[in-house]
C-alpha positions as CSV (number, residue, x, y, z in Angstrom):
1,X,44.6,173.0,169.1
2,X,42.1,173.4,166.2
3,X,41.2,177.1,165.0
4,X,37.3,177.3,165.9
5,X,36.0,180.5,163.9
6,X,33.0,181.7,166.2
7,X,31.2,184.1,163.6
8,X,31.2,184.4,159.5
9,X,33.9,186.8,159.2
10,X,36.6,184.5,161.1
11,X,35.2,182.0,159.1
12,X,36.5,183.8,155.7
13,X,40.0,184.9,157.4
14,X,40.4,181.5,158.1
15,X,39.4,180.3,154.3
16,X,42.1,182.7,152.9
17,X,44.9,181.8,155.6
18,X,43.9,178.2,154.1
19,X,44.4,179.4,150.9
20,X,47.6,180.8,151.3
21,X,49.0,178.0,152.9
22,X,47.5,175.5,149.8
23,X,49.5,177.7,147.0
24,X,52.4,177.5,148.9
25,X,52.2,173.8,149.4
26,X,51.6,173.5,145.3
27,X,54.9,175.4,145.2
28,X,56.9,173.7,147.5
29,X,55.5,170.4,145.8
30,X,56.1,171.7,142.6
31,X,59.9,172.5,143.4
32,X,59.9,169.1,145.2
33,X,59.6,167.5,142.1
34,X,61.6,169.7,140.2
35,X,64.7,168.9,142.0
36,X,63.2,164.6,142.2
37,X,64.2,164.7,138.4
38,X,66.8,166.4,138.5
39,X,68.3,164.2,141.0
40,X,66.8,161.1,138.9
41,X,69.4,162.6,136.1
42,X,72.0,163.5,138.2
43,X,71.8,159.7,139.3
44,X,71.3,158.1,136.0
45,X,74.7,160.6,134.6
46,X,76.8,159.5,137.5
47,X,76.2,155.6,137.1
48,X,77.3,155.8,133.1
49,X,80.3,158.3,134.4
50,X,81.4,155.5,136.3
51,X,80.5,152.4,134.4
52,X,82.4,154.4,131.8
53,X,85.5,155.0,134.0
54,X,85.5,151.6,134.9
55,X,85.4,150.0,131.6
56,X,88.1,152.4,130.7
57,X,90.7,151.7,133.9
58,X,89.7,147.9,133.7
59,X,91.1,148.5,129.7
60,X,94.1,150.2,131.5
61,X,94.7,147.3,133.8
62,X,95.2,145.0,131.1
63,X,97.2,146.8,129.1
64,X,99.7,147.5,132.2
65,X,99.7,143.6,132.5
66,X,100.7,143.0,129.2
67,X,103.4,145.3,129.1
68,X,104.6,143.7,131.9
69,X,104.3,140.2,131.2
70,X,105.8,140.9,127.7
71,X,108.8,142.9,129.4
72,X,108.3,146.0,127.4
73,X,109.0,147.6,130.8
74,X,112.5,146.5,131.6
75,X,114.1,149.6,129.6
76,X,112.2,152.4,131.8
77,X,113.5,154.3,134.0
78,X,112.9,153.6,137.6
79,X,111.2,156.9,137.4
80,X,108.9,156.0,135.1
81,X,108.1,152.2,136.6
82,X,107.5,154.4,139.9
83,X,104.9,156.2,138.5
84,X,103.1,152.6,136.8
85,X,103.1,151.3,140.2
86,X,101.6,154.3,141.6
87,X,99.0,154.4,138.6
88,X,97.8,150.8,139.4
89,X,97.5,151.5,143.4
90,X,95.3,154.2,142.0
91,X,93.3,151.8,139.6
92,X,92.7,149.8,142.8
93,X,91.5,153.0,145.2
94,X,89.4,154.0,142.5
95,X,87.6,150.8,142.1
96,X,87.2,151.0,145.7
97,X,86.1,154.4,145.7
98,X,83.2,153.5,142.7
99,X,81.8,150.8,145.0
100,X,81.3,153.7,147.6
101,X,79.8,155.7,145.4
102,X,77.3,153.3,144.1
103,X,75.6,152.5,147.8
104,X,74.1,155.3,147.1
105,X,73.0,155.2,143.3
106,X,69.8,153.2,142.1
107,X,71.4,149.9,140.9
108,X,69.5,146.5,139.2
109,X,68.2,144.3,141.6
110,X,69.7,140.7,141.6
111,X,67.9,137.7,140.4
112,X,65.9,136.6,144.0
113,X,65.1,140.6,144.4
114,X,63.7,140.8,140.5
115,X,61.6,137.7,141.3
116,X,60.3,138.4,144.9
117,X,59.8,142.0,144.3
118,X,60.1,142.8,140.7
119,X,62.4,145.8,139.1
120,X,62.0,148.2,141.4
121,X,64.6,150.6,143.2
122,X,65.7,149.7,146.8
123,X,68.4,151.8,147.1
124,X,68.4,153.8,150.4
125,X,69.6,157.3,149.8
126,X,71.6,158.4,153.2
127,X,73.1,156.7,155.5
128,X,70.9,157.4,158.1
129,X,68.1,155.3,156.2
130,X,70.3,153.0,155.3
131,X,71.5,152.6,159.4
132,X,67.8,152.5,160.3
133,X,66.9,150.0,157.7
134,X,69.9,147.6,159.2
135,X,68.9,148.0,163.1
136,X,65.1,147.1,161.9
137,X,66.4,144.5,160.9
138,X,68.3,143.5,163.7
139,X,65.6,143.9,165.8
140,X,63.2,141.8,163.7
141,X,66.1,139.0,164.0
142,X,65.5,139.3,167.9
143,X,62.0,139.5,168.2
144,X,61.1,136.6,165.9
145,X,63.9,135.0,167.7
146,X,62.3,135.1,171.4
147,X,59.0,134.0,169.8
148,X,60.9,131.1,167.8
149,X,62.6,130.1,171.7
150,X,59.4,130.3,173.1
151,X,57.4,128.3,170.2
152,X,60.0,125.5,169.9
153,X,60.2,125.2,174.3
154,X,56.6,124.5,174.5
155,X,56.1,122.1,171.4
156,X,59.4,120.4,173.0
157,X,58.7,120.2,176.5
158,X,54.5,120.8,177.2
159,X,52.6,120.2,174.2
160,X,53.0,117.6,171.2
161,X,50.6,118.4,168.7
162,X,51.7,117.7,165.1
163,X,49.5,121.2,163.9
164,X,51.0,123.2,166.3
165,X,54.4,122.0,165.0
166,X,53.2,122.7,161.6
167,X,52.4,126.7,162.5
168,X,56.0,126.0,163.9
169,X,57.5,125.3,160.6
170,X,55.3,127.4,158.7
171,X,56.9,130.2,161.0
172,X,60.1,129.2,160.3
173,X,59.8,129.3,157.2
174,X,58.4,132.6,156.6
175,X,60.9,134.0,158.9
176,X,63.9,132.7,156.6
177,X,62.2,133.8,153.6
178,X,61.7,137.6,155.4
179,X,65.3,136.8,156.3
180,X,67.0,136.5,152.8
181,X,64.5,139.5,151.3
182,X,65.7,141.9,153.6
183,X,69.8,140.7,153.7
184,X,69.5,141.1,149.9
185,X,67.9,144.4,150.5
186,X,71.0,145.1,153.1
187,X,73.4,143.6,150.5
188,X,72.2,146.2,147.5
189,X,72.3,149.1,150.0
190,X,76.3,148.4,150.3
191,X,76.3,145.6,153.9
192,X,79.1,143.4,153.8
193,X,77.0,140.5,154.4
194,X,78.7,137.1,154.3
195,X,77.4,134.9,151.3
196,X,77.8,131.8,153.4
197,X,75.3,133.6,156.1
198,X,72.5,134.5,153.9
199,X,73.0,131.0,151.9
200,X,72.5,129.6,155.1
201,X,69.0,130.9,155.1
202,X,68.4,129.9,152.1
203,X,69.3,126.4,153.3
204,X,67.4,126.8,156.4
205,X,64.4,128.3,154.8
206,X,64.2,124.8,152.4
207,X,64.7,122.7,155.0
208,X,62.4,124.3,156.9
209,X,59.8,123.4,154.3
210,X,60.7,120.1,153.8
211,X,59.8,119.8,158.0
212,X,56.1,121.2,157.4
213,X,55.3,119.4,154.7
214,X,57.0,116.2,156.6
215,X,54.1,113.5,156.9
216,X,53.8,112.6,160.9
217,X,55.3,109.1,161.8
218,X,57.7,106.9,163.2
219,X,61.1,108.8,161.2
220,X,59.4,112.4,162.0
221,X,59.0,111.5,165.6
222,X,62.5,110.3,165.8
223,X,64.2,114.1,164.0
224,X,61.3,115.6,165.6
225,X,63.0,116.7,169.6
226,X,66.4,116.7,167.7
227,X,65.4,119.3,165.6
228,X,63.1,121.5,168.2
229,X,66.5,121.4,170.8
230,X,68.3,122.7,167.8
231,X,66.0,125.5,167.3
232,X,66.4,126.4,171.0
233,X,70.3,126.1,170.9
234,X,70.3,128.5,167.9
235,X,67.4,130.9,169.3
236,X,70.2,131.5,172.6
237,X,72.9,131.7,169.8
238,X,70.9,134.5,168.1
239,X,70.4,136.1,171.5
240,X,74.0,136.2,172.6
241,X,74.9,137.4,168.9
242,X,72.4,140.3,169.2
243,X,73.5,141.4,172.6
244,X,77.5,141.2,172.0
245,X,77.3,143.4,168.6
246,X,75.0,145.9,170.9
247,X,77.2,145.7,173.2
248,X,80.0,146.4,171.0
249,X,78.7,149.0,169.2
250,X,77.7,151.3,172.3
251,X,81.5,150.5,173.4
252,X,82.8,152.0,169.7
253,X,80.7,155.3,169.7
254,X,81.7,156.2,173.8
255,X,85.5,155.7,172.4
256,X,84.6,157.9,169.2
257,X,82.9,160.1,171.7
258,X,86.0,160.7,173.9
């Protein structure tokens, strides 16, 4: 409930309480943005540390190859060939461990990201974000998804309208390009997204295009119910995809939990 001073004098104990509480929100801000840069140069040190180390162990790699394929190796002991077999398993963990490390450092966007949304960082910072970010996303799949089924049912079955399968298409194709943004998004943040599934969208989202932009006619009559029963078969596809990986993951954190 809001403080309502009755008389003058509440009125000025209230001003300074106010007062109190704005220097100390200038000082938390101003510490907040102490420790922003610090972290900006903590994050800017630890991506040249480890392009660094990676030049240098990728150097390493090579070298150990050579060796190898010029047999300079045959007169060590099998002490020594021991321990270069255990330094390239380590070469490999480390390279593994640097692509850990840099889901959560700000990186250069790739070539659709620097066009669509320009240089700026997308890097999520915890994984918390970056598990929030991916079930939004999920749940945008499944929502655009129902609407999709329920668009593509009634220009299939009840209505036949060549505009309303235009805002059909257009749909589709905003959806797709939503789609690739955001799995390139997922991709920077560390997802193991499948190429061949976000290529797909790119696919889809082109020929998605070349449907609205379709002139109506004999041939666009004939693709037309193909391609509307298609949407449908894909929209239950979606469905079943969303509800299995829910499913699964509620079954993987009851087992974690027990």
């Amino acid at each position: 409930m809001l403080f309502s001073p009755t008389n003058l004098s509440e009125c000025f104990r209230e001003w300074e309480d106010l007062e109190k509480d704005y220097h100390n929100i200038q000082e938390t801000h101003r510490l907040y943005k102490q420790k922003l840069e610090e972290m900006t140069k903590l994050q800017s040190s630890c991506s040249s540390a480890i392009a660094r180390q990676r030049k240098k162990l990728k150097e390493l790699s090579l070298q150990l190859k050579n060796c190898k394929g010029q047999r300079r190796t045959s007169n060590l002991s099998p002490e020594l060939m021991k321990f270069v077999s255990a330094m390239e398993e380590s070469i490999k963990d480390k390279a593994h461990a640097f692509f850990e490390m840099e889901a959560f450092l700000p990186k250069k966007n790739g070539l659709y990201l620097t066009l669509v949304l320009g240089n700026i960082n997308v890097t999520l910072l915890n994984k918390q974000e970056k598990f929030a970010y991916k079930g939004e996303y999920e749940k945008f799949k499944l929502v655009v998804t129902f609407i999709l089924f329920m668009f593509s049912f009634t220009c299939r079955f009840l209505l036949s309208y060549r505009v309303l399968d235009a805002l059909f298409n257009f749909l589709l194709v905003w959806y797709y390009c939503t789609l690739t943004i955001r799995e390139s998004i997922l991709i920077s943040n560390g997802s193991r997204i499948k190429g061949w599934w976000v290529f797909h969208h790119y696919v889809s989202a082109f020929l998605s295009g070349v449907m609205l932009t379709w002139p109506d006619g004999a041939l666009y009559q004939m693709f037309r119910n193909q391609f509307l029963s298609y949407n449908l078969y894909q929209s239950k596809c979606v469905s079943a995809s969303f509800t299995l990986n829910n499913g699964s993951k509620q079954i993987f954190f009851y087992v974690s939990a027990n």
